[in-house]
C-alpha positions in Angstrom: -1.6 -13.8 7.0 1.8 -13.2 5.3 4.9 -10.9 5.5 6.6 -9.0 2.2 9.9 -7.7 2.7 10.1 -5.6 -0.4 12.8 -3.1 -0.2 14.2 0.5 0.9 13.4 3.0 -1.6 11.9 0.8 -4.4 8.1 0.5 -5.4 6.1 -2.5 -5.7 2.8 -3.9 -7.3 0.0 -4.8 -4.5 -2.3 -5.7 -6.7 -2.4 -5.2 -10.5 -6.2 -6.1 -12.3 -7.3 -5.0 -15.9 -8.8 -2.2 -14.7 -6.6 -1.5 -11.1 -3.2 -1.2 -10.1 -1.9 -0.2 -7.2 1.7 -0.4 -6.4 3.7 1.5 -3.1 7.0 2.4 -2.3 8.6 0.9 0.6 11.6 3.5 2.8 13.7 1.9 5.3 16.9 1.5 6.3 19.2 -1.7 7.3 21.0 -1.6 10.6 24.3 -2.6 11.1 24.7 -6.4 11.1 21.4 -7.5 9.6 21.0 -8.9 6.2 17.9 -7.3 5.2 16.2 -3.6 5.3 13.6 -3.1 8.0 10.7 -1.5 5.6 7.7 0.1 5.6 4.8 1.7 3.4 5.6 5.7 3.0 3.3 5.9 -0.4 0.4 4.2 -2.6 -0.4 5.3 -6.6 -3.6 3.9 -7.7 -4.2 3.8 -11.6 -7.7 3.5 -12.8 -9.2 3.8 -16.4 -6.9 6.6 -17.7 -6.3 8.0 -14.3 -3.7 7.8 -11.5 -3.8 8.7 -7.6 -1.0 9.3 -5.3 -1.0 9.8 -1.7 2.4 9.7 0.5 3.5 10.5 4.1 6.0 13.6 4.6 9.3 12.9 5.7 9.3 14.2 9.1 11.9 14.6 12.0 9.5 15.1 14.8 6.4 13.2 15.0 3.4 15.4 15.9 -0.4 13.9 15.5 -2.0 17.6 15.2 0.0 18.0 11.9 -1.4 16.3 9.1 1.4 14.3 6.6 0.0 13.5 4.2 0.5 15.0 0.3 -1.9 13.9 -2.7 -1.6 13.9 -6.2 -4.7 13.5 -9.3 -3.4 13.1 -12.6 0.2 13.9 -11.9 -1.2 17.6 -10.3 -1.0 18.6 -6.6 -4.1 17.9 -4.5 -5.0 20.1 -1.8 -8.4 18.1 0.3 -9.0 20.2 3.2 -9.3 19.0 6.8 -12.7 17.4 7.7 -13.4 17.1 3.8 -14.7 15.4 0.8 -13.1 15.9 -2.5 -14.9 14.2 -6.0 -13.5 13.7 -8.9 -15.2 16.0 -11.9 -15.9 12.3 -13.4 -16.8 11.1 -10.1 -14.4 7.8 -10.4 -12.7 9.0 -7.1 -14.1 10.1 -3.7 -11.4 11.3 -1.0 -12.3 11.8 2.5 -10.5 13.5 5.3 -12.3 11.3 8.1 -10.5 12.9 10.9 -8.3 16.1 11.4 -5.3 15.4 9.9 -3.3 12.3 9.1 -6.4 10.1 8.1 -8.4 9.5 4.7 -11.0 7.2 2.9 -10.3 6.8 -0.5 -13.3 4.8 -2.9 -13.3 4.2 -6.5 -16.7 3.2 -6.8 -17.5 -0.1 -8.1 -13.4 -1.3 -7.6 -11.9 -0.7 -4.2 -12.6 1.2 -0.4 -9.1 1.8 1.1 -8.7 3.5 4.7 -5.2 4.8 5.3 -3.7 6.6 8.5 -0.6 8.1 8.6 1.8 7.3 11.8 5.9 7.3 12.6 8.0 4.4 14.0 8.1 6.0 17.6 11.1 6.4 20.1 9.7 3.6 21.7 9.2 1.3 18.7 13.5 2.3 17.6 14.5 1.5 21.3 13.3 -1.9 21.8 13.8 -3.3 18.1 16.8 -1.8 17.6 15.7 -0.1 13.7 19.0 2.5 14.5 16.4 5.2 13.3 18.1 8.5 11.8 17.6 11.6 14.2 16.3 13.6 11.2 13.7 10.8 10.1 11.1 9.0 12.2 10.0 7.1 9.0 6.5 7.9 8.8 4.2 5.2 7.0 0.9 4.2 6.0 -1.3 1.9 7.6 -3.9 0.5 4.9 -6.9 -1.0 5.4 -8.5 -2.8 1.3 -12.1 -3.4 0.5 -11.7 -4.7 -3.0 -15.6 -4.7 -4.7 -14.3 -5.9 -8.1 -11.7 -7.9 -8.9 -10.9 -10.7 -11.6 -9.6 -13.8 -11.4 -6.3 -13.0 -12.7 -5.5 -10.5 -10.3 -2.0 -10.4 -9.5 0.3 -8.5 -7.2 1.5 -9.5 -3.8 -1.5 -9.1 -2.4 -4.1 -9.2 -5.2 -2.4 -12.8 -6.5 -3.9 -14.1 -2.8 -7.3 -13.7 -4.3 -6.8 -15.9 -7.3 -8.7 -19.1 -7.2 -6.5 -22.0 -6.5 -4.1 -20.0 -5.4 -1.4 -22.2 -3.5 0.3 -19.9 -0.9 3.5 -20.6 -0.8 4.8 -19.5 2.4 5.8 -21.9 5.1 3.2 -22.5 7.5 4.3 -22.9 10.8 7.0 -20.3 11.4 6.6 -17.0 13.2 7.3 -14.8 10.0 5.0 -16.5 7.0 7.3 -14.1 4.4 5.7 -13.9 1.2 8.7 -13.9 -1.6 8.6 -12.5 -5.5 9.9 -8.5 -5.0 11.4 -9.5 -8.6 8.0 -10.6 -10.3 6.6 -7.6 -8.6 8.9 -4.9 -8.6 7.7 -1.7 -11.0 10.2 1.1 -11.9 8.5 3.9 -10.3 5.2 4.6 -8.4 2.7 5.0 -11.3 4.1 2.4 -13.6 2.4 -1.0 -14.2 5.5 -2.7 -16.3 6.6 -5.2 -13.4 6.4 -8.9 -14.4 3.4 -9.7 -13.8 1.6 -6.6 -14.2 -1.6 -7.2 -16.4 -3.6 -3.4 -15.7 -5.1 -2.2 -19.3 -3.8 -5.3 -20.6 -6.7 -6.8 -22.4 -10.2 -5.5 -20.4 -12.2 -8.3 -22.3 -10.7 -11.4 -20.6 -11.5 -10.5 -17.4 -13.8 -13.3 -15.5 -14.9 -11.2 -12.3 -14.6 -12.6 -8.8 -17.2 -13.2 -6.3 -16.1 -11.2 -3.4 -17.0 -11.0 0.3 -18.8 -7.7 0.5 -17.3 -7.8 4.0 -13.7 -9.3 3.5 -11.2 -6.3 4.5 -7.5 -6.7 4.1 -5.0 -5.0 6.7 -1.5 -3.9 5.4 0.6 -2.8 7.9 3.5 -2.8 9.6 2.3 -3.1 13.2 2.7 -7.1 13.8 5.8 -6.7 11.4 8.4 -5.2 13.6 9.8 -3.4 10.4 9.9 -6.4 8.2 8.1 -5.2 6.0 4.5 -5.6 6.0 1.8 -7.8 7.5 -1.2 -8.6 5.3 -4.0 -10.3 7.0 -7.7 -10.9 5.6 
């Protein structure tokens, strides 16, 4: 389990494969005397073959779970998936699923990666006893993501795919109460479908990748629950 920072307003590269990347853009804010933004996940882009996928949470003053926050895009084009739906690609290389009423999706690529996301705000509660200084006008909704990667090789990189790499040397310190994994410059991309950051290697060179052997059960959880807004926890 590890912590990554990343920061307010900038996007970063979760995992980048030959034939996957997916990067999201952190929001925040950095109360007065602290050193470092309090972040969180408001938006992942997934880039697949020739196609790209975004889904993002609404900026919202007022939290309410009966009103679903949650925008998607296919191919740079607005994406309307009803409540209670499923929505295929014409290709079929992407399945979305509304699994509840609102604020809730499944998203698969078949044969690459299951991702569960729920949509939910840093409450009253949440601002009062860790001090975030939330605006009135923002309650910072963010995405909770759940992975189940199916294919990956083993030159994934990204903060979280670089984890899966074999002998990978973590180098967080063990120990500590906040394992923080470093690199926002090695990851960093300039905008939420772009795979230029460092070490970015999607559509690189197909042919070289040596495929993993993956736990058809492993799931990875991304969020910002265990984090206390600094940044997020990945565990797996």
């Amino acid at each position: 389990m590890f912590y990554f920072h990343g920061k307010k307003n900038e996007h970063f590269s979760l995992v980048s494969d030959y034939d996957l990347q997916v990067n999201a853009r952190f929001i925040g804010g950095r109360p007065v005397g602290r050193t470092r933004d309090n972040t969180w996940i408001q938006a992942l882009s997934l880039m697949f073959n020739s196609n790209s996928f975004t889904l993002e949470a609404n900026k919202v003053a007022q939290w309410d779970d009966e009103v679903d926050q949650l925008q998607f895009t296919y191919n740079g084009m607005p994406l309307s998936v009803a409540s209670r739906s499923v929505w295929e690609a014409p290709d079929k290389h992407l399945v979305i699923e509304r699994t509840i009423k609102s604020n809730r999706v499944a998203v698969v690529i078949p044969g690459l990666v299951e991702i569960s996301v729920n949509v939910v705000p840093v409450t009253k509660e949440d601002d009062r006893i860790h001090k975030y200084q939330i605006p009135a006008d923002d309650c910072f909704a963010h995405l909770e993501v759940q992975f189940k990667f199916l294919h990956l090789s083993e030159n994934v990189e990204g903060v979280l795919g670089q984890t899966y790499r074999p002998g990978f040397q973590n180098p967080v310190k063990r120990g500590v109460p906040m394992p923080v994994m470093g690199g926002e410059d090695k990851f960093k991309t300039s905008f939420l479908v772009s795979a230029d950051c460092k070490r970015c290697i999607f559509a690189t060179d197909s042919s070289a990748a040596n495929p993993l052997e993956l736990d058809p059960s492993m799931t990875v959880d991304c969020t910002s629950k265990m984090s206390n807004g600094r940044g997020i926890a990945c565990r797996r």
